[in-house]
N, C-alpha and C positions, 0 to 999 in steps of 0.2 A: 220254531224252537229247535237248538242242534240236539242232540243223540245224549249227547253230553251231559247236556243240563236236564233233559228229561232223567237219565240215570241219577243225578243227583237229587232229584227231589223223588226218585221212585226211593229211593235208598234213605231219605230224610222221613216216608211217610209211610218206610216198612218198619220205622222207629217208632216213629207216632202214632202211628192209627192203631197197632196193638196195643200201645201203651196206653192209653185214652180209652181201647176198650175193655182191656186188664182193669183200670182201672176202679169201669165203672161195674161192671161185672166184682169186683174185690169190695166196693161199697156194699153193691146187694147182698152180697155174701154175709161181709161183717151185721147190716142190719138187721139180716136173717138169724143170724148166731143172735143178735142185743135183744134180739124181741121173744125169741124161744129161752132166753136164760129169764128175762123180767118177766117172762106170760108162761115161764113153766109149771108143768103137772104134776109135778111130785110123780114120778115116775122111780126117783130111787127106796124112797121109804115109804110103802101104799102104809100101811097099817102099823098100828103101835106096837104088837106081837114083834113082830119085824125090827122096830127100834129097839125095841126092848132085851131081844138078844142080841142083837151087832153092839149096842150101846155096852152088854156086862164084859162082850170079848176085850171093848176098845178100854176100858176101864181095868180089866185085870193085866193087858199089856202096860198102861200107862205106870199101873202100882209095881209092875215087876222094876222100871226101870227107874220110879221114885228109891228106889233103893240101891242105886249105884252112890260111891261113894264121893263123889263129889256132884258141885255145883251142876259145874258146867258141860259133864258126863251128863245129867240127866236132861240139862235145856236140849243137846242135841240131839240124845233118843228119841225124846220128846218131838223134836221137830220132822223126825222120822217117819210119823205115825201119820203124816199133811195126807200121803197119796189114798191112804183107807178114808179117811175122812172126806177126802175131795171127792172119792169113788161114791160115798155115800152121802156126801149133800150134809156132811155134819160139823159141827164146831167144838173147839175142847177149852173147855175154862180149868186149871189146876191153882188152886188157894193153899196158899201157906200158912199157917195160923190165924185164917182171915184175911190174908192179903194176898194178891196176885201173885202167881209167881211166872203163870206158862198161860198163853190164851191163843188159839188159832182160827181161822171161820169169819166168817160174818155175824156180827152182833145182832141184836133187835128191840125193840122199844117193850117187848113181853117177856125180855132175857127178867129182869128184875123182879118181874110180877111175878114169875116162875121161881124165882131162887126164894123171892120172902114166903111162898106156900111150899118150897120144899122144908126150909127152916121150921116151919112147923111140924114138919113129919119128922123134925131129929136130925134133918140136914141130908136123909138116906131116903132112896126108892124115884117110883117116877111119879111125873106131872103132866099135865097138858090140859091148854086153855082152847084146843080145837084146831089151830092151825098150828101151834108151837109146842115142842114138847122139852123134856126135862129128862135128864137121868142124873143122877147123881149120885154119888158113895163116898166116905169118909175111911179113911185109913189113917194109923198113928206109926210114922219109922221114926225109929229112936227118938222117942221121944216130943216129934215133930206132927201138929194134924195135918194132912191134907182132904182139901175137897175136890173129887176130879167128877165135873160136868159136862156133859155133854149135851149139848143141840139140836135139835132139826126142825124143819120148815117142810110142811107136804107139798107148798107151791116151789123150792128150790130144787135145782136139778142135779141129780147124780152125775158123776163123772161117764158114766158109758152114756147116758143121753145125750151130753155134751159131745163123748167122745165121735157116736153118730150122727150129730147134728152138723159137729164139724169136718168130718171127713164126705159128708153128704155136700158141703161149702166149697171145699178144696175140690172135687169131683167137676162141680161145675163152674168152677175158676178156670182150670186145667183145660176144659173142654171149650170154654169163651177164648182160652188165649190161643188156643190150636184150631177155633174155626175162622179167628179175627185175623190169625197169620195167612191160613190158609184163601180165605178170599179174596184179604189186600193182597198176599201174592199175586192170585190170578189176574187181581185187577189191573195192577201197576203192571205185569207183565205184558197182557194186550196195551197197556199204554204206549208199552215201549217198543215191542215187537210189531204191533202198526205202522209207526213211524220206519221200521226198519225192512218191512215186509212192500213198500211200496218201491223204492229206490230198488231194491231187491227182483224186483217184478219186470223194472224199467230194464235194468241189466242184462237178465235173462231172455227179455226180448231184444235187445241189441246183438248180445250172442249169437242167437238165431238167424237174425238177419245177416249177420256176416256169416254164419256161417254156411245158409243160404246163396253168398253170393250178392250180394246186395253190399256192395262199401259204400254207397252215398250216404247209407241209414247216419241217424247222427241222432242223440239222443237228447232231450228238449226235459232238460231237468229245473226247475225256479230255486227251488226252496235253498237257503244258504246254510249247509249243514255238513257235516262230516262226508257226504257224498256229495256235493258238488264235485269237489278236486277229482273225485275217482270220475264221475260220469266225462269232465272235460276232460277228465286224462282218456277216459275210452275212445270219446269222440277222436283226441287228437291221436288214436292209436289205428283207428279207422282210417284219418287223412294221411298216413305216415304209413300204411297198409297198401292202399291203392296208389298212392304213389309208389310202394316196391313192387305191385302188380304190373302197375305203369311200365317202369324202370325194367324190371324183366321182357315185360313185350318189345319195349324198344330195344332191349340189349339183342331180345333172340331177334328182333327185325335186322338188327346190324350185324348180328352173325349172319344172316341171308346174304345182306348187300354184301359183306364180305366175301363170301362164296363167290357171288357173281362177278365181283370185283377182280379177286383170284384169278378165277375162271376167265373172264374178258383178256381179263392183260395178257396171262399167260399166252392165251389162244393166237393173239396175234403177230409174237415175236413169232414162236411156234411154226404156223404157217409159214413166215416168212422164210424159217431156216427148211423148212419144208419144201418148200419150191425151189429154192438156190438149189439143195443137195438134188432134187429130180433134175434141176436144168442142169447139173454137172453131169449126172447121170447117164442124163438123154444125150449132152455132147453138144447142150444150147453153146454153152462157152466154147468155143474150140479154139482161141488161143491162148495164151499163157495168161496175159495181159486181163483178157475177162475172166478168167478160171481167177485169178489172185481178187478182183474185185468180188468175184461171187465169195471166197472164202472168207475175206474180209469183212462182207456182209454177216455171212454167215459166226464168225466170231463176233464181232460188234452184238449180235442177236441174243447171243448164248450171255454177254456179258449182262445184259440187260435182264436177262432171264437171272440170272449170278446176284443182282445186283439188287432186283428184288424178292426175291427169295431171303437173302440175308435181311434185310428190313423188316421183311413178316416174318423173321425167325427173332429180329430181335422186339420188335412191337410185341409179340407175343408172350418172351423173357415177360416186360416188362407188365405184360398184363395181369401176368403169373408172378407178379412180384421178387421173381429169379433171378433179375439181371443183377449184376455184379455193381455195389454201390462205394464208393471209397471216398466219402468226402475229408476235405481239409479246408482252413483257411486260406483262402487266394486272393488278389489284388486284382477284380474282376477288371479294372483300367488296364492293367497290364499285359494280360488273357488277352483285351479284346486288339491291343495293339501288335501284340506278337503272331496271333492268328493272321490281321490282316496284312502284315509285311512276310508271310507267310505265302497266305493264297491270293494277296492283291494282284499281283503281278499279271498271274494265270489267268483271274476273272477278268482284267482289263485288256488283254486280249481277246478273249472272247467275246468281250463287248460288253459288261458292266464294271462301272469306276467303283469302289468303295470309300468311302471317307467317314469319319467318326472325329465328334465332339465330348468328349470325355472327363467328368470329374473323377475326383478318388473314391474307391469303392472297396468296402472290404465283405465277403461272402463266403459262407462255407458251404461250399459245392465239391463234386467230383469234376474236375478239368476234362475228361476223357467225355462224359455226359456235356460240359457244357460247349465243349466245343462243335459236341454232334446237332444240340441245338443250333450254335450258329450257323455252321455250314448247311444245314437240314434250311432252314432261311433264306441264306444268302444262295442256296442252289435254286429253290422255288423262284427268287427273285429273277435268278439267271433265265430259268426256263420259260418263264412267261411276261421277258419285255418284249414291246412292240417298237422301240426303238431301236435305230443301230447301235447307239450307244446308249448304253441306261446308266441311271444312278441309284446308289442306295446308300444312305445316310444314317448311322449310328450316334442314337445320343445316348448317354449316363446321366441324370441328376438322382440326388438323395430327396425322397417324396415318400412321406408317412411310416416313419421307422421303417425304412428301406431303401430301397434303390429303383428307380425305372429306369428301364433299358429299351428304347424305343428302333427299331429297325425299318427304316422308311424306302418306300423305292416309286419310282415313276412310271411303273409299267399301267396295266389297262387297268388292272383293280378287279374287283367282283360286284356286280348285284347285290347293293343289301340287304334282300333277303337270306344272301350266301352266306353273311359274316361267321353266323353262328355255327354253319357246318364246315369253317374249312378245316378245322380238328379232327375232323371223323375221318375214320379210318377209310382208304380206298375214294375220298371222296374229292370232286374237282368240279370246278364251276363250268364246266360243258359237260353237262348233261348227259349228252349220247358216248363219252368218252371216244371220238373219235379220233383223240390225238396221243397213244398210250405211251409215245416219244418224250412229252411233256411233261412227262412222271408217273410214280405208281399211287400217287393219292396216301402214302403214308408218311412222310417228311415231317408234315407239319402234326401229323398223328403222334408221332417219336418224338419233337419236341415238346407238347403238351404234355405227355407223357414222363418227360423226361425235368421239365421245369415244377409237373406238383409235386414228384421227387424231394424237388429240393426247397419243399415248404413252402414255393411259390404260385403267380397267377399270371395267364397270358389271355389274351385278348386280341383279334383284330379287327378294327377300324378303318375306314373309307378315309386317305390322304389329302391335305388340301389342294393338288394339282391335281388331282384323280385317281394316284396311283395305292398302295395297301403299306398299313402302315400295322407290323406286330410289335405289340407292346405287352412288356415283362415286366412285372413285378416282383424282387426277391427279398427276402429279408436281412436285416444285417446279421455278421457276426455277431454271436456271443463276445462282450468284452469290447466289443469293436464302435 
């Protein structure tokens, strides 16, 4: 059952269950009141003494206001005098010439038997047959008789008995509804607060565990409730945790290889201008002719040192998000044929052909970035065929709202296990980097780099003749 639905029927049955016991608690009440009014003890009028003065007061008030001048002046005086009467358990009969004119009270089967034995005493004084009594008096205003009667019963109950009986009822009304609130609160409370206090427990130990150190924890929640979502959201915060633990180790691992990478390459131009400069020194070269080849070397060395230094200045830019981005719409068909009538010339002497098959393509890139991509490519290409002549082959089709850009060549290829690192920075598929001639291991770093730039994805794959085949994905233009 969710959280939810349990709140709904706590909240339906802090409606009912007091009401229900309001209820029955307000029945015993009332039957308490009906049985103390019908089984009452004359507790307002013990003795006749007793009537017999309240009775002359309620009579000399009734006669003062028989004498107002009108009708309907005295009915309401008259109706005035209920709460004395109610106070003492008594009834008023007032007769007009014989006939009714005012009567308040409870009537009784002994009113009559009373009134014919007062008749005999002249219509004036009192009566009583043992449980009922009689007062009675006769006055004449203008000309008018009245007979004002008055009532009581020693088993009827006075108004302050009542008034104690009933406020003793309300007492413990009051007190049924505020013990019936207060236990179903507690009750329904534990119902709901159990349900909440276990997911709650689950949590808290998850917490711990990770915070322990512990990311495989994963929390093992069934119930389909308002906490499932949260527990699989923790679990999945856990797997998406150790993964940026992961991600961190590998980054500072690659910060290492970097250093070493650095460190390597540099080391070995380094050396090399190190020794040329002692063999000058020492007077290895002593004619003109090997002095120019030592300097020769010696700049060719520096250049390389120049050459990568800039590359890890800009790999760097781009790590930092700093490099300079300027894109626009371009005719990536157009890019890739101006480039190569460009530097085709130069690679084909040095020994790789270029050629490109080409559909229309339209791309919002920086031209500055994507040409660094292609040369960054077609240099790796250059540097690592094993033929005298190599090739590399440029295609374009439009493939899944975008473009592939496939860059193929025939050199040796890599180890599949290599695929996935030749991205990484400093990194090259001979292991012992013994050949630092063959590049700095960031090329292909800078174009990866350089292509999620521009909201794309690159990839390389083992070629059908053997050689490495990098394939780009870009997206099209906006509008295009």
């Amino acid at each position: 059952m969710t959280i939810k639905k349990r709140l709904v029927i706590s909240n339906i049955m802090m409606i009912i269950v007091p009401t229900v016991i309001t209820a029955l608690i307000g029945l015993a009440c009332v039957g308490m009141v009906w049985y103390t009014v019908v089984h009452g003890t004359g507790i307002g009028i013990e003795h006749s003494k007793d009537f017999y003065m309240a009775s002359q007061g309620i009579s000399k008030m009734a006669e003062g206001i028989l004498k107002n001048p009108t009708r309907k002046e005295r009915l309401n005086h008259l109706a005035d005098l209920s709460q004395i009467l109610d106070r003492n358990a008594m009834s008023l009969r007032v007769d007009e010439n014989g006939e009714n004119f005012y009567s308040y009270g409870n009537d009784s089967t002994a009113d009559s038997e009373l009134q014919n034995a007062m008749n005999v005493l002249s219509g004036e004084g009192y009566v009583s047959n043992g449980e009922r009594e009689l007062y009675a008096h006769q006055v004449r205003i203008n000309g008018t008789l009245y007979r004002i009667s008055i009532f009581a019963s020693h088993t009827e109950l006075s108004y302050g008995t009542l008034k104690v009986v009933v406020t003793f009822a309300a007492t413990i009304l009051l007190f049924g509804i505020f013990m019936s609130i207060l236990v179903t609160n507690r009750f329904l409370t534990k119902f709901v607060i159990k349900k909440i206090e276990y997911p709650l427990d689950i949590l808290s130990e998850g917490v711990r565990q990770i915070r322990d150190g512990n990311l495989e924890h994963s929390i093992v929640y069934e119930p389909k409730d308002e906490f499932s979502p949260i527990c699989s959201d923790f679990n999945e915060m856990a797997v998406r945790l150790k993964q940026s633990v992961d991600l961190t180790q590998q980054q500072e691992q690659s910060r290492k290889e970097l250093l070493a990478g650095i460190s390597h390459d540099l080391r070995s131009p380094l050396t090399s201008i190190r020794a040329y400069v002692e063999g000058l020194l020492d007077g290895v070269a002593k004619t003109p002719e090997a002095q120019k080849n030592y300097l020769n070397t010696i700049k060719n060395k520096a250049e390389d040192i120049d050459e990568m230094v800039e590359k890890l200045f800009m790999f760097s830019k781009m790590e930092l998000g700093e490099y300079p981005d300027h894109p626009k719409f371009i005719h990536l068909d157009d890019e890739i044929n101006k480039l190569i009538s460009l530097i085709g010339k130069e690679y084909e002497e040095n020994g790789l052909i270029i050629s490109a098959k080409l559909n229309s393509a339209t791309i919002s890139a920086d031209p500055e970035q994507l040409r660094r991509v292609l040369i960054n490519i077609i240099e790796n290409s250059l540097k690592y065929k094993h033929k005298e002549i190599g090739h590399l082959e440029i295609y374009l089709k439009e493939e899944k709202g975008g473009y592939k850009l496939s860059l193929c060549d025939d050199g040796p290829g890599v180890p599949p296990e290599s695929l996935h690192s030749l991205f990484d920075a400093f990194y090259r598929s001979d292991p012992a980097r013994q050949n630092p001639n063959r590049g700095s291991g960031l090329g292909l770093s800078i174009a990866a780099n350089a292509v999620r730039r521009m909201n794309g994805k690159i990839h390389a794959e083992l070629g059908n003749d053997g050689g490495l085949d990098i394939i780009i994905w870009l997206p099209k233009a906006e509008g295009h």
